[in-house]
C-alpha positions in Angstrom: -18.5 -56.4 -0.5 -19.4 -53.8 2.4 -17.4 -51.4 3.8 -16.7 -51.9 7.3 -15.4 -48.4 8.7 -14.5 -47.6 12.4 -13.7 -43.9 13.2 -12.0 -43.4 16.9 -10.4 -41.0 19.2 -7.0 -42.4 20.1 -5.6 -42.2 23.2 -3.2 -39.5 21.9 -6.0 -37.0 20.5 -5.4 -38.9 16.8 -8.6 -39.2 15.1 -8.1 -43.2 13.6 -9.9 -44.5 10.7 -9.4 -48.2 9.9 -11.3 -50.4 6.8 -11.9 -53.5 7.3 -12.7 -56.6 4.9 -15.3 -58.1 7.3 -18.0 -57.2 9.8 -16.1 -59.9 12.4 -13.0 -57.7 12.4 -14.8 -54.6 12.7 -16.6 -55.5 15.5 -13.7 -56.9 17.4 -11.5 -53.5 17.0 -14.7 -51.9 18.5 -14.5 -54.3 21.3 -11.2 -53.3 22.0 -11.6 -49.6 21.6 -14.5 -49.7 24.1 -13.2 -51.8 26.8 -10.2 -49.1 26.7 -12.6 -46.7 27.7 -12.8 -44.4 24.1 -15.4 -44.0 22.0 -15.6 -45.1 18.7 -18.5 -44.5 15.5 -19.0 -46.9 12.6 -18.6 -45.0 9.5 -21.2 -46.0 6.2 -18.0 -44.3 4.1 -14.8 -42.1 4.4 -13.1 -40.6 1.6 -9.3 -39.8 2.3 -10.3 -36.4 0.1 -13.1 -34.9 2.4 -13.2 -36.5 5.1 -10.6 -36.0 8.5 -8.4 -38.5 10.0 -5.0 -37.7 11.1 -4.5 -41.8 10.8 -6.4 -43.8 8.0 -5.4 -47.8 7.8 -7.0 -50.3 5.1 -7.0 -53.2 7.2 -8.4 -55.3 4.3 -4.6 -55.2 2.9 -1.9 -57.5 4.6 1.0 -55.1 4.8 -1.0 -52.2 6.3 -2.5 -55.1 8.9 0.9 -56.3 9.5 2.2 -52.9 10.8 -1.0 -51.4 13.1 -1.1 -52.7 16.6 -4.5 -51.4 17.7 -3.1 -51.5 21.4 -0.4 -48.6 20.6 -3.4 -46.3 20.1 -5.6 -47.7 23.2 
């Protein structure tokens, strides 16, 4: 299994990292994030350690899913 990482600068300044489980939901965050107008990168890794995100989110779990609304950071 891949992982399917998209970095983004939220609407509040936040750098946001989110994992996804599947290509199809990675590229429909990155739909969203560009019709709002910010920029986003795909990541080929991130580790929490070394890398910066003043938000990380594993989508690929259900209770971490369950309590990110992409459109609060839009």
């Amino acid at each position: 299994m891949g992982r399917y990482i998209l970095k983004f600068k939220a609407a509040t300044g936040f750098a946001v990292v989110l994992e996804f489980g599947g290509l199809p939901a990675l590229e429909g965050a990155e739909k969203r994030v560009k019709e709002a107008g910010l920029k986003s990168e795909r990541l080929p890794a991130f580790n929490l350690q070394f890398d910066q995100a003043d938000l990380y989110m594993d989508m690929r779990d259900p209770h971490c899913a369950a309590q990110f609304d992409l459109e609060d950071w839009l």
